[in-house]
C-alpha positions in Angstrom: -81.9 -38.6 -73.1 -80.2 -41.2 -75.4 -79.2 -44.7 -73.6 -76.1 -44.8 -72.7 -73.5 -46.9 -74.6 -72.7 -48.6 -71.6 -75.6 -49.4 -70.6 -76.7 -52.5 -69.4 -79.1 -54.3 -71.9 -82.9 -54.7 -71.2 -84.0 -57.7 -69.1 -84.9 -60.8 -71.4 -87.7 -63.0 -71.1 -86.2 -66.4 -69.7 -87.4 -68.7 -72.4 -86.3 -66.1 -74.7 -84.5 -67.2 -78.1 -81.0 -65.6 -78.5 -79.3 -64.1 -81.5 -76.8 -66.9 -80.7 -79.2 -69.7 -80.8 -80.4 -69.4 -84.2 -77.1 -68.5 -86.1 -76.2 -72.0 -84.7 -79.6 -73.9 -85.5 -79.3 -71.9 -88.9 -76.2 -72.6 -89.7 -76.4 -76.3 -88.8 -79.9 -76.8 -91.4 -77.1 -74.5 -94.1 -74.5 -78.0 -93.4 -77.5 -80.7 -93.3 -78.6 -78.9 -96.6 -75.3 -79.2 -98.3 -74.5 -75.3 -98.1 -76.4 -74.4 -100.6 -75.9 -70.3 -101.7 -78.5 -67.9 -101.6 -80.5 -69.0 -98.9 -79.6 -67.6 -95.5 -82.7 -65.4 -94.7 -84.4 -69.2 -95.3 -82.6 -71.2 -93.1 -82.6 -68.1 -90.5 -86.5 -68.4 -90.1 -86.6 -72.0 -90.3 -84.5 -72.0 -87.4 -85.7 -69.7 -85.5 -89.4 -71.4 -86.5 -87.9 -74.4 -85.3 -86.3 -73.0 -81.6 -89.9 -71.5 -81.3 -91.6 -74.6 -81.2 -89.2 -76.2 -79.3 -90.0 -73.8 -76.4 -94.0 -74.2 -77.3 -93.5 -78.0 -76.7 -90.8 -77.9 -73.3 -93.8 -75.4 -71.8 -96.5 -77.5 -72.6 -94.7 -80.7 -71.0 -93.2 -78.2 -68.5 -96.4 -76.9 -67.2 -97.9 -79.1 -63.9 -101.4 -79.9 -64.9 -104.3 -78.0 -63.8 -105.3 -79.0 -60.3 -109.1 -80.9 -61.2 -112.1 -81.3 -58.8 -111.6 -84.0 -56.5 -114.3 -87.1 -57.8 -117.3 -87.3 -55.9 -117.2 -90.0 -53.1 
């Protein structure tokens, strides 16, 4: 049976980048770069490259380090 066009969307992963996000990151680098023609697909994966390593880097500095043996006394 086909979804249902009211449907409520699938659950997203919380760190999850949004549609929304990168037409704004993208469309800010377009401005920065003087809005230049021709080059949206570009500036599309550059900023969603760029929003992707920004959530690499918050979960690494995120992330409580690993509990460690206690020294020997």
């Amino acid at each position: 049976m086909p979804d249902s066009p009211h449907a409520p969307p699938p659950p997203r992963a919380p760190d999850a980048i949004t549609f929304e996000q990168i037409r704004e990151r993208a469309y800010e680098l377009w401005e920065r770069n003087h809005r230049p023609e021709g080059f949206e697909i570009e500036f599309w994966l550059l900023a969603e490259r760029e929003l992707r390593k920004e959530r690499e880097r918050q979960k690494t500095t995120d992330t409580p380090p690993a509990e460690s043996d206690p020294p020997p006394s």
